[in-house]
N, C-alpha and C positions, 0 to 999 in steps of 0.2 A: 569812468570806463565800465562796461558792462560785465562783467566774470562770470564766463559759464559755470564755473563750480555752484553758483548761487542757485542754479537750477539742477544741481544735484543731489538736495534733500526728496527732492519728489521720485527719485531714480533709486532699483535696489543700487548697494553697495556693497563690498565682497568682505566677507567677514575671514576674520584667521581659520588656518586648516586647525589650530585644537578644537576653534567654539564648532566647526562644523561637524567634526568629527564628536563631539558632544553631543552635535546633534540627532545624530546615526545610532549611536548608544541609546539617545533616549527613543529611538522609533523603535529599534531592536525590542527594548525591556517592554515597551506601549504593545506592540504587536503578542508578545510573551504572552504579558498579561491577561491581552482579549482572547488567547486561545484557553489559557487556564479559565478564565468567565465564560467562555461560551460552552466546554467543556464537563466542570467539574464546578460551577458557581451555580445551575441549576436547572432542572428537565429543560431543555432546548425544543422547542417548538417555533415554526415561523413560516409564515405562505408564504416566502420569499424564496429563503435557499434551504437547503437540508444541509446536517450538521457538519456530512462528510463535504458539501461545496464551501461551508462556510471555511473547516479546517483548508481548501485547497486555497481561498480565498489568502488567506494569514501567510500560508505556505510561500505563494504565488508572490506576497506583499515583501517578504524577508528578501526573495530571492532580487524583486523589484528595488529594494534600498538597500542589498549587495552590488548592484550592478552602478546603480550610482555613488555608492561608498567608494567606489575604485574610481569611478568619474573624476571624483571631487580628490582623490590623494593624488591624481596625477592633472586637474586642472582645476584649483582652487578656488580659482577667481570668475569660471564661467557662471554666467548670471542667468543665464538660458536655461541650465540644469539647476540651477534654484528653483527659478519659476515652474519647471516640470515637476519636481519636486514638490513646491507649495501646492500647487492643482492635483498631485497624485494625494498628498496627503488628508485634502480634504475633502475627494472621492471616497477614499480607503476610508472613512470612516464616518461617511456617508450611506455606506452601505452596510458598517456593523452598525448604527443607528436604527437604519430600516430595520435590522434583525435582531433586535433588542426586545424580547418578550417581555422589558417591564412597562407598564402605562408608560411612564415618564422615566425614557430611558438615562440611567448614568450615564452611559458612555456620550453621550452629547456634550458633556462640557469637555472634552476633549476638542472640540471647536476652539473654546478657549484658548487652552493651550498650543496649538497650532499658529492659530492668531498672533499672539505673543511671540511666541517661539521665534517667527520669522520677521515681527516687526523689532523685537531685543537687537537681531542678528543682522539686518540686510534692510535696517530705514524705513522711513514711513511711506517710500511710494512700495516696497512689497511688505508692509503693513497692512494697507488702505486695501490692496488685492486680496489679503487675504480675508481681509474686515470683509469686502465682496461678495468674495468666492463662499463665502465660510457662510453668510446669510442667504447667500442663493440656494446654493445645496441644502442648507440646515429646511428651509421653507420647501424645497419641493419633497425634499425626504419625508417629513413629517407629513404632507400632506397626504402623500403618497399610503403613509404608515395607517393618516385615524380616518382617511373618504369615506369609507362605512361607518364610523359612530365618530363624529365631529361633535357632535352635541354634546355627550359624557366624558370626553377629554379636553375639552375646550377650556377651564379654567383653570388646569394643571399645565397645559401648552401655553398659554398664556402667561401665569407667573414665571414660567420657564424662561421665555422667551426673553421676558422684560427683565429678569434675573441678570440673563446672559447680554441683553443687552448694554446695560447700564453698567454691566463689569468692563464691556470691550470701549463703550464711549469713555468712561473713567479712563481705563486703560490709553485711548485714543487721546485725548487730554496731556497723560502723562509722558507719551511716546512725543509729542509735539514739540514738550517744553526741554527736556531732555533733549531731542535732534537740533533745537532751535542754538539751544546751549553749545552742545557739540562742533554746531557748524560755522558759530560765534569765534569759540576756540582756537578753531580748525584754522578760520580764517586771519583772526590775532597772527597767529604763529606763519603764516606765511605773509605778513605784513610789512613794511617797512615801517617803520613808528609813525618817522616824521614825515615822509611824501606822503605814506598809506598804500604806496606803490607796492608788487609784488617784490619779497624781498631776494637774497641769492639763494637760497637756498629752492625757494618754488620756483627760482625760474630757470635752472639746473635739472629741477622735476616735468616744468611743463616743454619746457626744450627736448627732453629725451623723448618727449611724446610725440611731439611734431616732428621734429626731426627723423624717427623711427616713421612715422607716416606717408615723411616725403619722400626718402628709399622706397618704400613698400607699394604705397598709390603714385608717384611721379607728380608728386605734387609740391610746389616750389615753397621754399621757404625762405623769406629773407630777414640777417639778423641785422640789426641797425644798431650800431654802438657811438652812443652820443656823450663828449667828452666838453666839460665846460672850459672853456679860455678865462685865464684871471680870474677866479672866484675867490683866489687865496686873498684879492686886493679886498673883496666884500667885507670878510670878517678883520680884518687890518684895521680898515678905514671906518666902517660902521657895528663893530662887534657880532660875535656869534650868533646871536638871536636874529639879525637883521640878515646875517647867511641864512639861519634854517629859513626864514621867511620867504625868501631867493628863491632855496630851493624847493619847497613847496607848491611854489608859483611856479616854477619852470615844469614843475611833475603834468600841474593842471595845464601847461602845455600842451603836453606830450601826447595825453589821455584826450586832449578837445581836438585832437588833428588827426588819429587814430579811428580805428574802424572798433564795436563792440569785440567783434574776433581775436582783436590783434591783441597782443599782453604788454605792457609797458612796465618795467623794475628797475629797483637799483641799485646797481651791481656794487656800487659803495662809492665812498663819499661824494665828489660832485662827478662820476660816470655812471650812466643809465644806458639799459639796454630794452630794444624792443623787439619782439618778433613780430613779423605779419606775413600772418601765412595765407596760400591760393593767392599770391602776387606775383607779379611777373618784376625785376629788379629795376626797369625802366618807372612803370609806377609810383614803386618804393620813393625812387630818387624827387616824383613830384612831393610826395608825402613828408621828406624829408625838407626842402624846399618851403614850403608849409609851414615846417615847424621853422624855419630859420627866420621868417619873415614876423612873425605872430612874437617869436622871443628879442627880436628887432626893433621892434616896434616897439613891447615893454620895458625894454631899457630901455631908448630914447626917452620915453616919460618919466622913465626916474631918474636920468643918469646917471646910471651905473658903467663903469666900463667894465662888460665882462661881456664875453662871447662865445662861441660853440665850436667844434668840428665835429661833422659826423662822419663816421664810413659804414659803407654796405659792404654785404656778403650774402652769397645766394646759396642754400643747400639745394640741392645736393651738390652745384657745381663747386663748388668753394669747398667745400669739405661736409662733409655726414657726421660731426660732433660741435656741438658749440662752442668746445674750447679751441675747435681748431681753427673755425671759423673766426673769432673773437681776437687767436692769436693774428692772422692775418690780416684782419681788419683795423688791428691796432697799429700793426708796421704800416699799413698803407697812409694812417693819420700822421704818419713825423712829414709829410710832404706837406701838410696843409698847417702843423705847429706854428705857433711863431707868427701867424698872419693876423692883420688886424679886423679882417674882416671874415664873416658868418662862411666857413670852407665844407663842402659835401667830396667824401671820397667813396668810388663805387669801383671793389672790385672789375675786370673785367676776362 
């Protein structure tokens, strides 16, 4: 089965309101700094700005990451004010570069740390943006800076460049293996061991998301709770190893008659629950159909006798929580208990 999380190491990610707030602190003391250096670090000269636009510039910058410090304490997780954020930051210091009276301005590795800053915080898809943003700006800044004498600065912008290069690839490297690891973790932990299915706990997380969805956009969501018949007879008759194997095989069911969208877990021991969402309940019930025929046919070649009931439920009409849905859909299954053969119960 396909899992969208899997394509969300390339996506920022919302990081805790302390590290952001960390992060606020350090623009705060960054900003501090560059007015103490532009000020009182040495005769300030610069065809760009004059000293008084330079100080309105810093001014302007504070007031610019007060306004998003409030952003981010009362919406944490907005990723749109990150990215404004990351683009403002490596503007803002784009421009104390330009106005950096030394040959080879210090304040440039400040690219660096920006860099870092937001790939530490918010993953390697607004890492690789900032990796971007930060070499677009950094090249037309500087060009901008030596047009007139390229010649005589040319092997100090150079070792610079290549300096700051091979720190941010390094850096790129170690941000990779790191996310790689995380997302490994990440993924372990919402795992079921033995199917590899999502386990209760992610599908309690990814339920609340969809389900909040289908209130919000009208968009249907149906849960499908699949309950094995006679499994207890599996581990009786051919011991517990030759259940987990069962059930394993019955997971890769579930997952080969499902849509990439749809999330398949399990809720414990031999009951599994699915959602598939943007369906209509009529659908569902081929889908379910499907599965009953495909696990039908795998016992018959092994002879096992063990069988299924499933039932549907549709959010929003059935209920706007998975538990209520789940409850529902369980009392609707004592009508098909007990039967010998493969039974589908669907809300109605």
């Amino acid at each position: 089965m396909g899992d969208r999380r899997q394509s969300r190491s390339y996506q920022c990610i919302a990081a805790s309101w302390p590290d952001q707030r960390l992060q606020f602190i350090t623009r705060y003391l960054f900003t501090l700094i560059g007015i103490v250096y532009f000020n009182w670090g040495f005769e300030y000269h610069s065809p760009w700005m004059t000293l008084e636009q330079m100080n309105g510039f810093f001014i302007g910058y504070l007031l610019w990451n007060t306004i998003l410090f409030l952003h981010a304490w009362h919406y944490p997780e907005s990723m749109q004010r990150v990215r404004v954020a990351l683009w403002g930051d490596v503007l803002g210091i784009s421009i104390v570069v330009l106005n950096d009276p030394w040959v080879v301005p210090l304040t440039s590795m400040v690219y660096i740390v920006i860099v870092l800053g937001n790939g530490m915080r918010y993953g390697m898809r607004c890492f690789t943006e900032a990796v971007g943003a930060s070499f677009l700006l950094a090249m037309l800044t500087l060009t901008m800076r030596y047009y007139h004498d390229l010649e005589g600065v040319m092997p100090a912008i150079l070792f610079m460049n290549l300096f700051s290069a091979l720190i941010l690839v390094y850096a790129y490297v170690l941000m990779s293996r790191v996310e790689r690891s995380r997302q490994s973790l990440q993924d372990s932990s919402r795992r079921d061991p033995l199917t590899r299915l999502l386990n209760r706990a992610a599908l309690e997380e990814e339920a609340e998301r969809l389900l909040k969805a289908a209130r919000e956009h009208k968009m249907p969501v149906v849960v499908m709770f699949a309950d094995l018949d006679r499994f207890k007879s599996i581990n009786d008759e051919h011991g517990h190893s030759e259940g987990d194997e069962v059930l394993k095989s019955i997971a890769r069911i579930f997952t080969s008659c499902i849509r990439d969208t749809d999330l398949a877990a399990r809720y414990g021991g031999d009951e599994f629950v699915i959602l598939l969402q943007d369906i209509e309940l009529e659908q569902a019930f081929r889908i379910s159909e499907r599965i009953q025929k495909r696990l039908e046919r795998w016992v018959r070649e092994r002879h096992y006798d063990v069988g299924i009931s499933i039932g549907l439920g549709e959010a929003p009409r059935h209920g706007d929580t998975l538990e209520t849905l789940l409850d529902q859909v369980d009392a609707a299954l004592y009508e098909c208990k007990g039967r010998r053969d493969l039974s589908v119960v669907a809300l109605t």
